[in-house]
N, C-alpha and C positions, 0 to 999 in steps of 0.2 A: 474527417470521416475515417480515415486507415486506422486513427488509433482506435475509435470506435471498435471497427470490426478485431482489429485484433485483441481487444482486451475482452471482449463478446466470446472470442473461442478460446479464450485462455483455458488450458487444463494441463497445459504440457509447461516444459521448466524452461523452454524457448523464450517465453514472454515474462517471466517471473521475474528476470532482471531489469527488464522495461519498468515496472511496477516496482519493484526495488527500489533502483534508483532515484524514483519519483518520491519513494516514501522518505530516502534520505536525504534528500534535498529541504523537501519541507521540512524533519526532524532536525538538519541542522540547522535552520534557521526559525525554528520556533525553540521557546525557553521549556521542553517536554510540552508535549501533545499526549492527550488519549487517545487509543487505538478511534473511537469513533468519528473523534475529528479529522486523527490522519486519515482515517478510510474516506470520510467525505471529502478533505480536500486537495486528495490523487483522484477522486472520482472527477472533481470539476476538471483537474488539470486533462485528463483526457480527456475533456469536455461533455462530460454527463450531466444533468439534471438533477440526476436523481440514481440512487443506488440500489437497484433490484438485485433477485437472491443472486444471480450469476456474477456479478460484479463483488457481491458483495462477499463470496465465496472467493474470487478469485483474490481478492484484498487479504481475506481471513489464511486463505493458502501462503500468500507470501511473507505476511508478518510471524507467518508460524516458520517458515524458510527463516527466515532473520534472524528469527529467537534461536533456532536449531543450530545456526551457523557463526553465531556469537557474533554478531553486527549489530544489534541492538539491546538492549536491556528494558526491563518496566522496571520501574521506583515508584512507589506512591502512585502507581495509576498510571504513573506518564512513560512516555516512550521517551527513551536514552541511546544514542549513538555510542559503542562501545570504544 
């Protein structure tokens, strides 16, 4: 239930690395992923359901963080650990 609420008021760069991390973890252990899949499957890991706009904005914020800060790459659609 914490991570729930905390990923609920994500909007500050507080939580961005929570969600990071999560993203990287599945990224290095999938052979690339699309943005859609990683987004759904850090959504289940914080134990969501289902990805409404807030969630799904907070997702879209971080992988734009990642992109910015040269942590990850797209190739072909997929996401790539730099």
């Amino acid at each position: 239930m914490l991570f729930k609420l905390q990923l609920l008021v994500y909007t500050k760069n507080e939580y961005k690395s929570e969600i990071a991390d999560a993203m990287m973890t599945v990224i290095k252990h999938s052979y690339g992923i699309d943005k859609d899949s990683l987004c759904a499957e850090v959504t289940s890991i914080f134990g969501y359901d289902r990805m409404g706009p807030k969630i799904a904005k907070a997702m879209n914020n971080t992988i734009d963080y990642m992109l910015q800060n040269d942590m990850v790459t797209i190739m072909d659609g997929k996401m790539h650990i730099k």
